[in-house]
KOLVO-531017 format. One record per residue: residue in one letter; x, y, z of N, C-alpha, C, CB in turn. Coordinates in Angstrom, 1 decimal. Last residue first. Glycine has a CB too. Example, Ala and Ser with C-alpha at 12.3 -4.5 7.8 and 13.67 -1.06 7.14 Angstrom:
BEGIN
   resn   n.east   n.north     n.up   ca.east   ca.north    ca.up   c.east   c.north     c.up   cb.east   cb.north    cb.up
      S     12.8      -2.2      7.1      13.7       -1.1      7.1     12.9       0.0      7.9      14.1       -0.6      5.7
      A     13.2      -5.7      7.8      12.3       -4.5      7.8     13.2      -3.3      7.8      11.3       -4.5      9.0
//
This chain:
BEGIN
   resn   n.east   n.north     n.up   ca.east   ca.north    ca.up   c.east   c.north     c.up   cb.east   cb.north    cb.up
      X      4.5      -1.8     10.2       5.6       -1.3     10.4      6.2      -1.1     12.4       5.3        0.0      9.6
      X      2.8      -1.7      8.4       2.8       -2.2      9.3      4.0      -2.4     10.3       2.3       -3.2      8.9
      X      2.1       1.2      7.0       2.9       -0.2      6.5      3.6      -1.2      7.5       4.0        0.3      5.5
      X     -0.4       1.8      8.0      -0.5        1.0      6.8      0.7       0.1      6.0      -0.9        1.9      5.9
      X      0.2       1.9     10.4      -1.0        1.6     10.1     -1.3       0.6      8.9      -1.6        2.7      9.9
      X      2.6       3.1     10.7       2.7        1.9     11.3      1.5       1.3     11.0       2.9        1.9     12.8
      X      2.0       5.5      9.4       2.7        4.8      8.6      2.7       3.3      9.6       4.2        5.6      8.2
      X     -0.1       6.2     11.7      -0.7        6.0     10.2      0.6       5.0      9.6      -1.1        7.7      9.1
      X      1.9       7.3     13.3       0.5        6.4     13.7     -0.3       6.1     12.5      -0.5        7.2     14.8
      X      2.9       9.2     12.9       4.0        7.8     13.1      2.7       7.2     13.3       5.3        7.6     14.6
      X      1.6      11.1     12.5       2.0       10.5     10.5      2.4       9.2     11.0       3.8       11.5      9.4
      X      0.9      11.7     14.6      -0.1       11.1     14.0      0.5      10.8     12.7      -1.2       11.9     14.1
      X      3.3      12.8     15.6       2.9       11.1     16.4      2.0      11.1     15.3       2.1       10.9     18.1
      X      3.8      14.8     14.4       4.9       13.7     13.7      4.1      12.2     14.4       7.0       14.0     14.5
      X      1.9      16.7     12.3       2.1       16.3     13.6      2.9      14.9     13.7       0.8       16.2     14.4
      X      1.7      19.8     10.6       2.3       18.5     10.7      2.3      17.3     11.8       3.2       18.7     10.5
      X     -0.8      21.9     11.7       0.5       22.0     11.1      0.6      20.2     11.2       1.8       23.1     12.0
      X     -3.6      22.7     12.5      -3.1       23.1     11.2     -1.4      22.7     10.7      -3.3       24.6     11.2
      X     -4.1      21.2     15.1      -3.9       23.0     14.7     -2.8      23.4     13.4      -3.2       24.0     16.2
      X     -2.7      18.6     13.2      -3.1       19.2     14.7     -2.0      20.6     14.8      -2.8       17.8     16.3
      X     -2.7      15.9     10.6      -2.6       17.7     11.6     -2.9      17.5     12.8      -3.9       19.0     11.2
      X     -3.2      13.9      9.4      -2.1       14.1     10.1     -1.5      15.2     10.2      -1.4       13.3      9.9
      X     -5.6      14.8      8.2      -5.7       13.5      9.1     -4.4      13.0     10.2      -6.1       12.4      8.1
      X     -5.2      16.2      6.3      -6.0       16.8      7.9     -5.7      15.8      8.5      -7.9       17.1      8.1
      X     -3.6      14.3      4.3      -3.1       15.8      5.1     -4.1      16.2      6.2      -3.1       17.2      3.9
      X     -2.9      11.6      3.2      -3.4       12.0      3.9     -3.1      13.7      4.0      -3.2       11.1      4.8
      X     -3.7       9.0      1.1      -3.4       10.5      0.4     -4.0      11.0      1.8      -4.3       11.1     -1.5
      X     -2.8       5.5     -0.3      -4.2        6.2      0.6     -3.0       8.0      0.8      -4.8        4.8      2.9
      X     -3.2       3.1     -3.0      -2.6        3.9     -1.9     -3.5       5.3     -1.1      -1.4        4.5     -2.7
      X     -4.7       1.4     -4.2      -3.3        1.0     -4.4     -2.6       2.0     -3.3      -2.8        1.2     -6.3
      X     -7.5       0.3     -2.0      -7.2        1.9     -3.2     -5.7       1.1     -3.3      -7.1        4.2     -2.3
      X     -9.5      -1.3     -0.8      -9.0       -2.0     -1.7     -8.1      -1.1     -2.9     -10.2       -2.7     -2.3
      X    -12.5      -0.8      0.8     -12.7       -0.2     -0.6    -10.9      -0.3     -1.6     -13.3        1.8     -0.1
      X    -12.1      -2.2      2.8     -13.4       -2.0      2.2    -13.2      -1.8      1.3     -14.2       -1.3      2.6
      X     -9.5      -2.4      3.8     -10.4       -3.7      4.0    -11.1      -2.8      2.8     -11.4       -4.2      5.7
      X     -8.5       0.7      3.6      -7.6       -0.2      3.1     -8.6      -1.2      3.3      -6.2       -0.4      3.9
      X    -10.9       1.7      5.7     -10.7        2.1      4.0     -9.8       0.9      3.1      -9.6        3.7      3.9
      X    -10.7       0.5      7.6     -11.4        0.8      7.0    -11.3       0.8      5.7     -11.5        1.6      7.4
      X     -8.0       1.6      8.0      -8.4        0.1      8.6     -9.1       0.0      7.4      -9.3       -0.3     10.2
      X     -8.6       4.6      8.5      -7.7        4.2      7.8     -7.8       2.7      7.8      -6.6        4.6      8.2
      X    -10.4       5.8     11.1     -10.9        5.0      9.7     -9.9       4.2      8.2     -11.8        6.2      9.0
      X     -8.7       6.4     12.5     -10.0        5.9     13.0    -10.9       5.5     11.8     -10.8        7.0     13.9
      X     -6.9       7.9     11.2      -6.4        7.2     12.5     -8.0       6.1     12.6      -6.0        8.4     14.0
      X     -8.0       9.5      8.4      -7.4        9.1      9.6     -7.3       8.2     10.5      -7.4        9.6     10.1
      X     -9.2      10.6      5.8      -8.7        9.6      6.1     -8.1      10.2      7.6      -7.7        8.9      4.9
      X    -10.8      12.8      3.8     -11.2       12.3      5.4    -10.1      11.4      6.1     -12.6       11.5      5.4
      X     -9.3      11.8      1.0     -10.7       12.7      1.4    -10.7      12.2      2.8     -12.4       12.4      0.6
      X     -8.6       9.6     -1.1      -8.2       10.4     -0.1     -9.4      11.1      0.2      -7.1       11.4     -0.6
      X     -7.2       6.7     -2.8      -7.7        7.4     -1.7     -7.5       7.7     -0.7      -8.2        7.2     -1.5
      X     -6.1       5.7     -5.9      -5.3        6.6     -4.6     -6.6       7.3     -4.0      -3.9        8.1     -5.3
      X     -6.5       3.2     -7.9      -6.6        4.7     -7.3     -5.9       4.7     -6.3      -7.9        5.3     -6.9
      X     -7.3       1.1    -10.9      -6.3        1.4     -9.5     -6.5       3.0     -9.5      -4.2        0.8     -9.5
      X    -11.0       0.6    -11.7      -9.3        1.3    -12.4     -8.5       1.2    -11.0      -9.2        3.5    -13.0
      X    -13.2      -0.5    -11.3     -12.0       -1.4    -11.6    -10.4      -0.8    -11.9     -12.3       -2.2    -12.8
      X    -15.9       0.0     -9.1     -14.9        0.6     -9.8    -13.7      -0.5     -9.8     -14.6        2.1     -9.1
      X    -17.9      -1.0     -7.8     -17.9       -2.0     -8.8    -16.7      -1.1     -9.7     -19.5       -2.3     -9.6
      X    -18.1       0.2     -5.1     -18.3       -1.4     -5.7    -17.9      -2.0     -6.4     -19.1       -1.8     -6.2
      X    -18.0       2.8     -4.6     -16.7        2.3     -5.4    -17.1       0.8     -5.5     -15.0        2.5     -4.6
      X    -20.1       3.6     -3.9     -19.9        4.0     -4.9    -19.0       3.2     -5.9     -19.7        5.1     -4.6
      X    -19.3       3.5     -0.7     -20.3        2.4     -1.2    -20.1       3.0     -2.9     -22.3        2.5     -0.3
      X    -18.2       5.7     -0.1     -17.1        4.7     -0.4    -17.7       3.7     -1.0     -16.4        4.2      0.8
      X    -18.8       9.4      0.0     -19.7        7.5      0.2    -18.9       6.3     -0.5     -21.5        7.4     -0.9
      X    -15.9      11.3      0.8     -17.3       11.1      0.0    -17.5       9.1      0.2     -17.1       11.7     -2.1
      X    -14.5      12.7      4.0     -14.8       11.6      3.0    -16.3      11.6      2.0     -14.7       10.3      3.8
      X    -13.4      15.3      4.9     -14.6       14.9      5.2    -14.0      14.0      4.0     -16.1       16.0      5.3
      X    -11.2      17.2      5.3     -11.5       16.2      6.2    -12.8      15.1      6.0     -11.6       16.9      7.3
      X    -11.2      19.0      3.0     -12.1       19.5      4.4    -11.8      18.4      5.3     -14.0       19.8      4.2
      X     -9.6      18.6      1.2      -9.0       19.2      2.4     -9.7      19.4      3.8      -8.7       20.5      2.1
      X    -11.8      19.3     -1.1     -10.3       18.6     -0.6    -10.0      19.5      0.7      -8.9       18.8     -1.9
      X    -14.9      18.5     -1.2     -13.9       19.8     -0.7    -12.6      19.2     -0.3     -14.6       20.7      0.7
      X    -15.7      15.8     -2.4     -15.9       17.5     -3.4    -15.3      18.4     -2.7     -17.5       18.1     -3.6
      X    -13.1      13.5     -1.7     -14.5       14.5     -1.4    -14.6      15.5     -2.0     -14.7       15.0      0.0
      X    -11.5      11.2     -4.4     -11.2       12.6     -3.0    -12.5      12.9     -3.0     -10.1       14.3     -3.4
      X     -9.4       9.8     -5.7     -10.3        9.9     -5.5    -11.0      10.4     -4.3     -10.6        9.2     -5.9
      X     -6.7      10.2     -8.2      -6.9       10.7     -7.0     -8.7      10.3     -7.0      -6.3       12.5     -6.8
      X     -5.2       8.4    -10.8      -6.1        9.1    -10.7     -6.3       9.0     -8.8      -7.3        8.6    -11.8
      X     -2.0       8.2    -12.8      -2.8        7.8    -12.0     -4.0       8.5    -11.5      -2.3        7.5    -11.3
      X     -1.7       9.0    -15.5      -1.4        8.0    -14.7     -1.4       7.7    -13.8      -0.9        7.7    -14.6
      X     -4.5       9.9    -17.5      -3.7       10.4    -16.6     -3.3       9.2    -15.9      -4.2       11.4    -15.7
      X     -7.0      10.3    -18.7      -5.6        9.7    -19.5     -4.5       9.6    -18.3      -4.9       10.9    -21.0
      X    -10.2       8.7    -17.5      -8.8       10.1    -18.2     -7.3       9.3    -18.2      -8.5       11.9    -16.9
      X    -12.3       7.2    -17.4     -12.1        7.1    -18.5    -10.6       8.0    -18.4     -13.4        7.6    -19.4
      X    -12.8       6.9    -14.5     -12.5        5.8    -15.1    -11.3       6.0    -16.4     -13.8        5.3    -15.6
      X    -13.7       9.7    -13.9     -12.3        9.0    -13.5    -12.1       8.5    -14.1     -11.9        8.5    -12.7
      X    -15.9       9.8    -15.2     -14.9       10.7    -15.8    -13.6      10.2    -15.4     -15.0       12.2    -15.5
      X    -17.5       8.0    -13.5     -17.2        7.7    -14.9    -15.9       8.7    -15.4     -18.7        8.1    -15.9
      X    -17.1       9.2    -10.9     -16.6        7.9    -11.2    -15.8       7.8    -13.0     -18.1        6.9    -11.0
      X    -19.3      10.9    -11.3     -18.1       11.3    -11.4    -16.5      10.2    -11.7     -18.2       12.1    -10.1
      X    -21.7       9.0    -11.9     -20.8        9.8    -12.9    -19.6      10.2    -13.2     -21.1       10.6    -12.9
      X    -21.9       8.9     -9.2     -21.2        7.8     -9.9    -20.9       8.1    -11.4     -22.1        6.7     -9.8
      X    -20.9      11.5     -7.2     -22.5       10.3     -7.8    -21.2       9.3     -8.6     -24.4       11.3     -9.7
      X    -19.1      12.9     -5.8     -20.2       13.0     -5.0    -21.3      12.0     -5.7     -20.8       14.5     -4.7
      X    -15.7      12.9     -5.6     -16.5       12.2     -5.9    -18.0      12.6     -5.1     -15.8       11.0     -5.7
      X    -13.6      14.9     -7.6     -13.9       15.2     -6.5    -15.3      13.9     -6.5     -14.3       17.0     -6.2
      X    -10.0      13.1     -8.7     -11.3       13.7     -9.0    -12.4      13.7     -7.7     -11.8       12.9    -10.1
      X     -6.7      14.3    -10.2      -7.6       14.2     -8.8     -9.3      14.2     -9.4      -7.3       15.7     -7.5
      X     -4.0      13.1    -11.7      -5.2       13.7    -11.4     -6.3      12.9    -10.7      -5.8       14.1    -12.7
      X     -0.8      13.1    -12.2      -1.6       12.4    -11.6     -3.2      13.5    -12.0      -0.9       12.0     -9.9
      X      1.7      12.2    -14.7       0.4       13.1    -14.0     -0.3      12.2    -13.6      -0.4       14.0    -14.9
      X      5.1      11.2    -14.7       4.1       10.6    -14.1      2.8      12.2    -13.7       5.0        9.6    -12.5
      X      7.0      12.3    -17.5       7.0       12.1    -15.7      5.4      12.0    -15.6       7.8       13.7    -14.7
      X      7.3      13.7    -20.1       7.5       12.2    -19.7      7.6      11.7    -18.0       8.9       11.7    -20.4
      X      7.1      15.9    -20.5       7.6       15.7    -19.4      8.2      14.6    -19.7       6.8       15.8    -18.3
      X      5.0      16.8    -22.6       6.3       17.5    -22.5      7.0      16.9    -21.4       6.2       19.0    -22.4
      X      3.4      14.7    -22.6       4.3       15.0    -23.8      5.5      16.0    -23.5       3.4       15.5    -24.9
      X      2.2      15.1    -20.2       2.5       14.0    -20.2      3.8      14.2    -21.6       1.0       12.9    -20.3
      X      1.1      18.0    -20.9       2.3       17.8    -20.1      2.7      16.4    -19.5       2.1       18.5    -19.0
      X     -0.9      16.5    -22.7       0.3       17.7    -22.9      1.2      17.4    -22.1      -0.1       19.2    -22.4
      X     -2.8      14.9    -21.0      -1.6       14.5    -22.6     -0.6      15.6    -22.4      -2.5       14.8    -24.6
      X     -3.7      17.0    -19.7      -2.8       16.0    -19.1     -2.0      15.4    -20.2      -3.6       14.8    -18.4
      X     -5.1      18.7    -21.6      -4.0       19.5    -20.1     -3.1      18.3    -20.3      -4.9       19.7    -18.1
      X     -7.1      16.9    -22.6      -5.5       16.9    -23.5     -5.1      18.0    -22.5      -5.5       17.5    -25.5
      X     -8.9      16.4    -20.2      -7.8       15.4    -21.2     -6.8      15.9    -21.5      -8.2       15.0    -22.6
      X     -8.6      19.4    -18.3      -9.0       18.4    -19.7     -8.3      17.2    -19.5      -8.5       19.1    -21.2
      X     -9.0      20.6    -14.9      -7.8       20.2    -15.9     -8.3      19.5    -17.0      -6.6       19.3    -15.2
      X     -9.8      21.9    -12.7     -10.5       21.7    -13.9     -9.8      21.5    -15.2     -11.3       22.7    -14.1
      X     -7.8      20.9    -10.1      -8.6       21.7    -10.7     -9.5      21.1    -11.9      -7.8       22.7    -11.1
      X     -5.7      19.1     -9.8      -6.7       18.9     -8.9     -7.6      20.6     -9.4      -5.9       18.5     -7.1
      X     -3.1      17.4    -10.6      -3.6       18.4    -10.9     -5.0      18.0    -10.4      -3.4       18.8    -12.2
      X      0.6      16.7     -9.6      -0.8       16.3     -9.5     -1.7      17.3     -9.8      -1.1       15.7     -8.3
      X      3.4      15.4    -10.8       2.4       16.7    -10.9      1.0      16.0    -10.7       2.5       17.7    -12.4
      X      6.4      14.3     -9.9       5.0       14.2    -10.1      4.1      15.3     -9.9       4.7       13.3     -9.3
      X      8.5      15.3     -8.7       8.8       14.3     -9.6      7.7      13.8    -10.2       9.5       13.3     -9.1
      X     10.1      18.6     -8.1       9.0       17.8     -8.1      9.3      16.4     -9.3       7.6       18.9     -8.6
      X     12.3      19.7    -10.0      12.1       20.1     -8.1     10.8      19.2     -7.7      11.7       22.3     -7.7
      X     13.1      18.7    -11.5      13.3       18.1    -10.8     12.9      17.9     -9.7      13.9       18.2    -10.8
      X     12.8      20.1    -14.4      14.1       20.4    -13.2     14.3      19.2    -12.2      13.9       21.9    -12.2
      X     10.5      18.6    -15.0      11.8       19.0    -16.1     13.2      19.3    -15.1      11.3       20.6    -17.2
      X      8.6      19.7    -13.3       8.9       18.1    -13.8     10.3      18.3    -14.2       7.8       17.4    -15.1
      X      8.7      22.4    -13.6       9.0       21.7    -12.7      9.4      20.6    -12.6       8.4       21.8    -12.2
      X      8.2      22.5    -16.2       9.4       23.3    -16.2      9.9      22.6    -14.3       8.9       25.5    -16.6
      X      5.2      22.1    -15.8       6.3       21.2    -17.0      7.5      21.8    -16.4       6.3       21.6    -19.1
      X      4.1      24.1    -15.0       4.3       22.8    -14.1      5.4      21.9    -14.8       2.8       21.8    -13.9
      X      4.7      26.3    -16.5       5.2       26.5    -15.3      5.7      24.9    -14.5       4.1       27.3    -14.5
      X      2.7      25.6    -18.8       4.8       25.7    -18.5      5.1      25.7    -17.8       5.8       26.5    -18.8
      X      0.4      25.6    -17.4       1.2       24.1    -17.6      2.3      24.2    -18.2       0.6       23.1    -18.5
      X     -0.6      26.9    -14.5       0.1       27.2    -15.8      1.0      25.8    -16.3       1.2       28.6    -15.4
      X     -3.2      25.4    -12.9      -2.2       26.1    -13.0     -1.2      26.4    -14.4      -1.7       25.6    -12.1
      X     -5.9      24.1    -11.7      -5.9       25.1    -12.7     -4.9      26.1    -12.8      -6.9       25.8    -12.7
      X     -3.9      23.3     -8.8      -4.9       23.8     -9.4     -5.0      25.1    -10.6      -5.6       24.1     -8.4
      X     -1.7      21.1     -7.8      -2.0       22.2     -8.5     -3.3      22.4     -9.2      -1.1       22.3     -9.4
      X      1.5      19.9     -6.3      -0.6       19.5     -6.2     -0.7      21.0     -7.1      -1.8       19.4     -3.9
      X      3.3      17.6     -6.6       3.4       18.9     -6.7      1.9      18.9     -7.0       4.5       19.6     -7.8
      X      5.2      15.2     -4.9       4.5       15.5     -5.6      3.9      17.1     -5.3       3.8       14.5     -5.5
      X      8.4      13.6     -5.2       7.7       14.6     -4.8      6.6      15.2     -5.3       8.4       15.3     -4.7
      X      9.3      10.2     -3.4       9.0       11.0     -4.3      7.9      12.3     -4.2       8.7       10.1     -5.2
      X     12.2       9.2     -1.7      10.3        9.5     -1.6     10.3      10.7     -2.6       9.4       10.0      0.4
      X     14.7       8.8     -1.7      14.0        7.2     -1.7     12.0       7.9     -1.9      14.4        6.0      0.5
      X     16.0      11.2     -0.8      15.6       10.7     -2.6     14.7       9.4     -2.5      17.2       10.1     -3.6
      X     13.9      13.8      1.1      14.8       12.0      1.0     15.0      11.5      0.1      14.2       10.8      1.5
      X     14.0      16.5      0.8      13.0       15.4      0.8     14.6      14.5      0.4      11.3       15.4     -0.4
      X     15.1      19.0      0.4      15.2       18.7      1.9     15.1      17.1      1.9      14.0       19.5      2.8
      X     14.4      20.4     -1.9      15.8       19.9     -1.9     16.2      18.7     -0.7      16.7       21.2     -1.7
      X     11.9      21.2     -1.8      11.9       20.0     -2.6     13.4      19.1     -2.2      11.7       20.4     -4.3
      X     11.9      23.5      0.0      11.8       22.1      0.6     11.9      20.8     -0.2      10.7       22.0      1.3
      X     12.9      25.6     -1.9      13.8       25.2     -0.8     13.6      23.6     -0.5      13.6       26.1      0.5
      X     10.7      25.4     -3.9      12.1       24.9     -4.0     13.1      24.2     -3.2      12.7       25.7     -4.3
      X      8.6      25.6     -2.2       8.7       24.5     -2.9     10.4      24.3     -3.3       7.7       24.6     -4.2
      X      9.1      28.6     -1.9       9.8       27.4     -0.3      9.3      26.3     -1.0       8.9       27.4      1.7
      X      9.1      29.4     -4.5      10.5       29.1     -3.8     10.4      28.7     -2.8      11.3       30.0     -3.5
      X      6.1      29.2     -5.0       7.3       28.6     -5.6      8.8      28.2     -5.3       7.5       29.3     -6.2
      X      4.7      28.9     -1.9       5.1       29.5     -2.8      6.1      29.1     -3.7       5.2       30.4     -2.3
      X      2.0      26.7     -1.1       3.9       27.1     -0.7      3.9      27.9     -1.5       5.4       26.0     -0.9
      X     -1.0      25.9      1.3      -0.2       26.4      0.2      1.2      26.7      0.6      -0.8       27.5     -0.4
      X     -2.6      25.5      3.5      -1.1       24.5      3.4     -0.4      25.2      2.6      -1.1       22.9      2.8
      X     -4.4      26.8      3.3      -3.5       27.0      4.4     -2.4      26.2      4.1      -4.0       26.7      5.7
      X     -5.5      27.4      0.3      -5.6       26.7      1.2     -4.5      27.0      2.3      -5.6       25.6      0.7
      X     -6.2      29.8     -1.4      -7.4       29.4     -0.6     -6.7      27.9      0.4      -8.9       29.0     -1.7
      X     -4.1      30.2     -2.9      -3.9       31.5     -1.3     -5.3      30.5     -1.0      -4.1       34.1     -1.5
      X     -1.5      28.2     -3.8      -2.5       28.0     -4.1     -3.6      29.0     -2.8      -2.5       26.3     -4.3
      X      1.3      27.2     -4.7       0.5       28.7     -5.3     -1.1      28.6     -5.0       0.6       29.1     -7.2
      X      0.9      24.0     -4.4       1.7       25.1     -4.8      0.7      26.4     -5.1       2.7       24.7     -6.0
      X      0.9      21.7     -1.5       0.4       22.5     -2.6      1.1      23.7     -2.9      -0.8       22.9     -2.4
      X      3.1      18.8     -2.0       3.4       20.4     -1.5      1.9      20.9     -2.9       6.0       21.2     -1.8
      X      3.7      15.8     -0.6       2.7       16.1     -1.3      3.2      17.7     -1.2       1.1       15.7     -0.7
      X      5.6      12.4     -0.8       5.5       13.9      0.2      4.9      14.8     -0.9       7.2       14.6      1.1
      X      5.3       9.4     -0.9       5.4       10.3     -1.6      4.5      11.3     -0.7       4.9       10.0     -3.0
      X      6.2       6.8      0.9       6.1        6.8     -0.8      6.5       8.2     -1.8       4.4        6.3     -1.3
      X      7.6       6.0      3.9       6.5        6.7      3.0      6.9       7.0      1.8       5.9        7.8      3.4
      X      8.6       5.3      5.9       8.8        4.5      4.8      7.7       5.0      4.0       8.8        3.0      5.1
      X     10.7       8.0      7.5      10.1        6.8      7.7      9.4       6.6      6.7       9.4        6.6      8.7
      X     12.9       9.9      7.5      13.4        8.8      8.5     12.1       7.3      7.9      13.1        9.6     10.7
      X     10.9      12.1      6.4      12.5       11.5      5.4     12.9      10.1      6.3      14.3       13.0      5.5
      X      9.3      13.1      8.1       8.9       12.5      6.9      9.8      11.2      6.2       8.8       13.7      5.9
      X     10.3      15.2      9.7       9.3       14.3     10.4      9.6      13.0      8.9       7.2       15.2     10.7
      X     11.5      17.1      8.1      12.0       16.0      8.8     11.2      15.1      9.8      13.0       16.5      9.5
      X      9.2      17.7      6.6       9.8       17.1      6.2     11.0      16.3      6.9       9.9       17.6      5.6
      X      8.4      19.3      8.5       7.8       18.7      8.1      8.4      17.8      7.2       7.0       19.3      7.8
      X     10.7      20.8      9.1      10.4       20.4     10.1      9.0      19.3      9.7      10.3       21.6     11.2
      X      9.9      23.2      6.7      11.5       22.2      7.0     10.9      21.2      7.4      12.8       22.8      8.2
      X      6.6      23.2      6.3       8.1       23.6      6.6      9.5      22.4      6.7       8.0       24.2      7.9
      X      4.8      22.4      4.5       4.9       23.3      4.2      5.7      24.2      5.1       4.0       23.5      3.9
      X      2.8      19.9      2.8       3.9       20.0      3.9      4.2      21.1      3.4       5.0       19.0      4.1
      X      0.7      18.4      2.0       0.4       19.0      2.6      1.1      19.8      3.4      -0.2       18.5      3.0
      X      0.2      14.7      2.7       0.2       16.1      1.6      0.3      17.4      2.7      -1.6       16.2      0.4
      X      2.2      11.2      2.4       1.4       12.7      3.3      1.9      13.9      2.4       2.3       13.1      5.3
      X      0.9       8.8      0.9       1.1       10.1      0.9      0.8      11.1      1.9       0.6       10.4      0.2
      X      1.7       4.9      0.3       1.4        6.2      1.2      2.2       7.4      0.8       1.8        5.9      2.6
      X      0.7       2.1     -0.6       1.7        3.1     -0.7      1.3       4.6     -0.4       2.3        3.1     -2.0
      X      0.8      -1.2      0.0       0.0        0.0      0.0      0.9       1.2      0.0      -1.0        0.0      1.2
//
């Protein structure tokens, strides 16, 4: 099962991170409606910080796709995740100019939304609550009969992580409220999830 903490946005979050066996450290970028957001340059600074063994992912909404390419391309990120109103061909694109792994996010509230997941080009797909970030999970009963591999996220923590991994079967689970307290990083609750899921 392969694990994401998102959401990091000092030094000190990352040295919580780098010692233990997690997959991929999340940084939103440019982004003023969420509290986690980084600005280009403390993405830089902290991309340098991360562990080579964990890969970096760069979360972005409806953002400039030279900008995100030019990130892939340097380095400072090893995965772009797009979580706005991104097309098909957004993701071709910068699948063509990169050759590095897009991910895209989709917000789940019917089974429609499902459908759009199923079908996009992207290598791999996020399946998340219509408010990222709020903590809150969308209806897991939905995913029955979904067959693509995902990454779930929306709500996850300590008290339902179990849960999720038995019931609904994601290739990897995408945390950030769930390992907060008062808004910042909290190293017992990341150590209490990575022993969760990688049994550790």
């Amino acid at each position: 099962m392969k694990l994401k903490i998102c959401g990091l946005k000092r030094s000190v979050d990352i040295s919580y991170c780098n010692p233990l066996p997690i997959d991929y450290v999340g940084f939103i970028v440019d982004y003023p409606k969420s509290q986690r957001s980084v600005s280009l340059s403390t993405l830089n600074d902290l991309s340098q910080a991360v562990d080579p063994k964990i890969q970096k992912v760069g979360v972005f909404v409806n953002y400039n796709l030279e900008v995100i390419a030019d990130l892939l391309n340097e380095g400072v990120i090893d995965i772009a995740q797009l979580h706005g109103q991104e097309s098909p061909a957004d993701i071709i694109y910068l699948q063509n100019l990169t050759n590095k792994s897009i991910w895209k996010s989709f917000a789940i509230s019917e089974a429609s939304d499902l459908a759009k997941a199923k079908t996009s080009p992207a290598d791999q797909i996020l399946l998340d609550y219509k408010e990222a970030g709020s903590g809150k999970s969308f209806n897991w009963e939905l995913l029955e009969d979904f067959d693509r591999p995902f990454i779930l996220a929306g709500g996850l923590n300590a008290n339902n992580i179990k849960a999720a991994m038995e019931q609904v079967n994601p290739i990897g689970l995408d945390l950030s409220t769930g390992v907060e307290s008062q808004g910042y990083r909290d190293p017992k609750k990341i150590k209490a999830i990575v022993r969760m899921v990688k049994n550790v």
